[in-house]
C-alpha positions as CSV (number, residue, x, y, z in Angstrom):
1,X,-42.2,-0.1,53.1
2,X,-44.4,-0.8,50.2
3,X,-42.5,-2.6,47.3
4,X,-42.5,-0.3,43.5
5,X,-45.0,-3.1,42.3
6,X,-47.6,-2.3,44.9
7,X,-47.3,1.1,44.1
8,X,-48.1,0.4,40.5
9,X,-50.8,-1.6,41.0
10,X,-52.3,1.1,43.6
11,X,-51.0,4.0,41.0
12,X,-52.6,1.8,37.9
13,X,-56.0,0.7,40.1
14,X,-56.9,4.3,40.8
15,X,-56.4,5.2,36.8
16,X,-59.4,3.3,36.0
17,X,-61.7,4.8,38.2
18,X,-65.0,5.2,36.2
19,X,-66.1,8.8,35.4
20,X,-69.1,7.7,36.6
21,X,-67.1,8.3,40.1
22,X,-66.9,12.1,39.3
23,X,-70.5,12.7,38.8
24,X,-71.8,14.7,41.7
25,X,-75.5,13.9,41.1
26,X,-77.2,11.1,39.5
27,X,-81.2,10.7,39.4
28,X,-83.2,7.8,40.5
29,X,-84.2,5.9,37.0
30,X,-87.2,7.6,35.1
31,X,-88.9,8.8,31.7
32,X,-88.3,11.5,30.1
33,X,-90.7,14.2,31.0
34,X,-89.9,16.9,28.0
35,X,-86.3,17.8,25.8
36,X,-85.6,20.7,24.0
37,X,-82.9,20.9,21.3
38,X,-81.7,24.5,20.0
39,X,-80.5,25.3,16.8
40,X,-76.8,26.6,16.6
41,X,-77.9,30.2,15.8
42,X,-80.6,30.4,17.9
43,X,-80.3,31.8,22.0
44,X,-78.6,30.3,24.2
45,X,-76.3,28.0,21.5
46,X,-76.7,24.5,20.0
47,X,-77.9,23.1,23.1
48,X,-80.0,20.0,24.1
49,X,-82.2,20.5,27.7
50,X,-84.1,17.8,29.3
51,X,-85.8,17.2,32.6
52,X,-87.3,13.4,33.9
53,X,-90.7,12.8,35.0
54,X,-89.3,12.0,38.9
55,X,-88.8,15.2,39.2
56,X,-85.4,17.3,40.0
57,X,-82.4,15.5,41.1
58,X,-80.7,16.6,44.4
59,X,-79.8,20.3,43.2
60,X,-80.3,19.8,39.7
61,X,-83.6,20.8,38.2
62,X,-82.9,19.5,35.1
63,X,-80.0,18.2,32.4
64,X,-78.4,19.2,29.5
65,X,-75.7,18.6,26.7
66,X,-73.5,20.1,25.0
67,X,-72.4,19.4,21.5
68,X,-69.1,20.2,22.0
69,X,-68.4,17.8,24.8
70,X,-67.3,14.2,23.9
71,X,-70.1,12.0,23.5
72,X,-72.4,14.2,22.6
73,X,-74.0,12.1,19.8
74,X,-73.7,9.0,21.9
75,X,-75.9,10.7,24.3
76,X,-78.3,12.3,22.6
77,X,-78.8,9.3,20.8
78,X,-79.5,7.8,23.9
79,X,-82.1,10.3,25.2
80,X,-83.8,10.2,21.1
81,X,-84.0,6.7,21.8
82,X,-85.6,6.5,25.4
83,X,-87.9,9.4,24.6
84,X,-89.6,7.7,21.3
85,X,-89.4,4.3,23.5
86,X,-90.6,5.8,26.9
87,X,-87.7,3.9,28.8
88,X,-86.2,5.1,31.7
89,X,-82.7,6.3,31.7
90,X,-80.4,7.3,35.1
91,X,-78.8,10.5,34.5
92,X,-74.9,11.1,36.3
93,X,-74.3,15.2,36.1
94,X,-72.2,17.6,37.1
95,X,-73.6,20.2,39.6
96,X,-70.5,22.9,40.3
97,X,-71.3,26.3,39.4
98,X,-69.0,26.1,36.2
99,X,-71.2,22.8,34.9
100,X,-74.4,24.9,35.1
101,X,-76.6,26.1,31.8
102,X,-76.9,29.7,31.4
103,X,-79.9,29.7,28.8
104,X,-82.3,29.7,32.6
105,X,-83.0,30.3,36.1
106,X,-83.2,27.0,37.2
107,X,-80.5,24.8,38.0
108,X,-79.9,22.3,34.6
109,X,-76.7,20.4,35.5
110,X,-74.0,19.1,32.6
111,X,-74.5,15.7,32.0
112,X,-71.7,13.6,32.5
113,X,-73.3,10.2,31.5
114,X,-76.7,8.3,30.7
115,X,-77.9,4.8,31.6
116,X,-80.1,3.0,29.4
117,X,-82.4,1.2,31.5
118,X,-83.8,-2.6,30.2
């Protein structure tokens, strides 16, 4: 039988599991190939869309954020930044159904989290 301080540690280890973890796709490291942000009143809402130059990403055609998810700012920062600069970025997304942008056809997944490449 395990003692209650193993559990903790086991209980407390799997709380700091990176988010990272709960991405289901991430890209291989690339440019930005083109980004789109719309304004607030405009169709489909406030939206920022993106794709890489590699290409799509397992299922996902492309990317996008929402301005109402945390880190927002953070990460479009990120992607002003690497566009103006032409660095490479990794891209971790969600790909479920419910994490999918309704403004297209083609499969733009919720990003969960970029990588700034050096």
């Amino acid at each position: 039988m395990k003692s209650p301080l193993v559990r903790l540690c086991l209980v407390i280890s799997l709380c700091g599991v990176p988010a990272l973890s709960f991405a289901s796709e991430q890209t291989e490291t690339s440019p930005i190939s083109w980004m789109m942000t719309y304004q607030g009143n405009s169709w489909p809402a406030a939206d920022t869309v993106f794709t890489l130059t590699n290409g799509p990403a397992g299922s996902c055609f492309g990317f996008w954020l929402r301005p109402s998810d945390a880190g927002y700012q953070a990460n479009y920062a990120t992607l002003l930044a690497a566009q103006i600069s032409k660095r490479a970025i990794t891209v971790y997304a969600m790909d479920d159904q419910q994490s999918q942008w309704t403004g297209s056809t083609s499969k733009y997944c919720l990003v969960d989290s970029i990588k700034w490449q050096s």
